[in-house]
N, C-alpha and C positions, 0 to 999 in steps of 0.2 A: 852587875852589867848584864843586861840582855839584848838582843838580837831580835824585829820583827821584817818578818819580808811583807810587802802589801803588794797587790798586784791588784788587776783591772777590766774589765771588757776584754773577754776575753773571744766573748761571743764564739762560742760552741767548740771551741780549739780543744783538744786531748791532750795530744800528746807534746805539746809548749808545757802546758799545764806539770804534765809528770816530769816534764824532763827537770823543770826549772825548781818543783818540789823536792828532786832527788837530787842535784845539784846543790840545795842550800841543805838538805836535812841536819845534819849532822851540826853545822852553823848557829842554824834560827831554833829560837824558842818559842815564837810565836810565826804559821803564815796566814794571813788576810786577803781576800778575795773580796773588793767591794762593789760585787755585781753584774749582771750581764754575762755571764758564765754560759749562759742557755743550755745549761747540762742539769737533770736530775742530783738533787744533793746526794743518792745512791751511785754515782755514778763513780768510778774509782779515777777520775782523773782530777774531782775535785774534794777527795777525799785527803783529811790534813788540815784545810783549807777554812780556818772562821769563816763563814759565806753569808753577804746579806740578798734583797732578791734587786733585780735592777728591773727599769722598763721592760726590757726585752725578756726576760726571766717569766714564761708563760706555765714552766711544768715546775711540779714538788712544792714544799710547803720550809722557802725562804723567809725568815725575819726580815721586816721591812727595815729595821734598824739593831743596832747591838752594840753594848758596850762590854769590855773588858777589863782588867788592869793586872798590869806586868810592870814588874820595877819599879813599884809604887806610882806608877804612871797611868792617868784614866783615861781608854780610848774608847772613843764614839766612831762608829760605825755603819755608814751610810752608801746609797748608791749617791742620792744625790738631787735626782730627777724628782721626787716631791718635796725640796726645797728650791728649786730655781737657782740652782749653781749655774750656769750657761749663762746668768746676768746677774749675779751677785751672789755675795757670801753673808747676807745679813740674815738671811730665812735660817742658817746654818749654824751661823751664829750664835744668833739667840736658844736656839737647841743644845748646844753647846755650851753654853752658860747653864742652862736650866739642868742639866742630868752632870756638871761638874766638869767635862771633860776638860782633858791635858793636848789630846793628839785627837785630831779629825779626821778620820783618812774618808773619802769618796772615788767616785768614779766619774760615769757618767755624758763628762766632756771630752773624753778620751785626750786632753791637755796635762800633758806633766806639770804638777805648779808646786810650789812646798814655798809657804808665809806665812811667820808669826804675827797674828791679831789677838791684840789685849791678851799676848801673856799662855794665849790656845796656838798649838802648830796646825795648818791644815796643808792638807796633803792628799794629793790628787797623782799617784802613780804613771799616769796617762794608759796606754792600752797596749797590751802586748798582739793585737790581730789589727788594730784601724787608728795608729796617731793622728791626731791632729797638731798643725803648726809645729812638727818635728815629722822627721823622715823614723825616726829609731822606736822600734815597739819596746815600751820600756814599762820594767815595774823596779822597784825600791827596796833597798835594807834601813832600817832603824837602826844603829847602837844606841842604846838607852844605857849614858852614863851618867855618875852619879850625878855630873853638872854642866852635863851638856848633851844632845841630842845631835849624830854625826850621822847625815844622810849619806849612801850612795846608790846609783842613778846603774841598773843594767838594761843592756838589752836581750830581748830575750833569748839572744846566742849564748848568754851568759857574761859577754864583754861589758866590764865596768866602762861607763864614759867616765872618767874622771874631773872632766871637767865640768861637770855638773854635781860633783859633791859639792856639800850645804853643810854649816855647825849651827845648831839652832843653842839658843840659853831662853828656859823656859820662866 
């Protein structure tokens, strides 16, 4: 069993960033940042932090993409913005098939969304600084069990929404 936080557009925020990394340490095995940070990877507030680079991501030398694997589990790692997320998830998709991935987390539309296609979770955090079509700046926990995938949905006060947990079977 492991634990990943993913988080999102965070667009230049600090100290959200630390609080919410020091807040789960102890927790997560893995945290994920998929972009739009606008912070220097040296920068100690996204330090922790897998980071890919997003639109807005003008300084430091960000991975346009990354994959990883935790709990036997293969995750693709995208902002999002050079696949055309904001009108469809097929650019992403097919990426997603080609490099094996299990779990797709992005960013980019600052829209919280988590759906299983063909068998892949993709998962869009939303934004902890600018939601869209939610009022709650929210980033996410993984439990990666052995036979199911148990989202929950915070904001970045720290309060679980509860009703916005999700059980994925991959």
């Amino acid at each position: 069993m492991s634990k990943v936080l993913i988080v999102s557009d965070s667009h230049g925020l600090t100290k959200e960033l630390e609080i919410i990394r020091e807040r789960h340490l102890n927790e997560v095995d893995l945290m994920i940042h998929c972009g739009d940070s606008q912070l220097m990877p040296t920068d100690k507030a996204i330090t922790g932090y897998l980071s890919v680079l997003g639109n807005c991501d003008f300084m430091g030398e960000y991975p346009l993409e990354t994959t990883t694997e935790i709990a036997g589990r293969k995750f693709f790692i995208t902002h999002g913005h050079r696949y055309s997320v904001k009108s469809t998830l097929m650019n992403l998709k097919l990426k997603a098939e080609e490099v094996h991935a299990d779990i797709v987390c992005f960013g980019h539309s600052h829209i919280l969304g988590a759906e299983v296609v063909s068998g892949r979770l993709y998962l869009n955090p939303g934004s902890i600084r600018l939601p869209r079509e939610r009022f709650e700046k929210t980033y996410v926990i993984l439990d990666l069990q052995s036979d199911k995938i148990i989202m929950s949905v915070f904001e970045s006060s720290g309060r679980e929404i509860t009703q916005l947990a999700r059980e994925f079977v991959l």
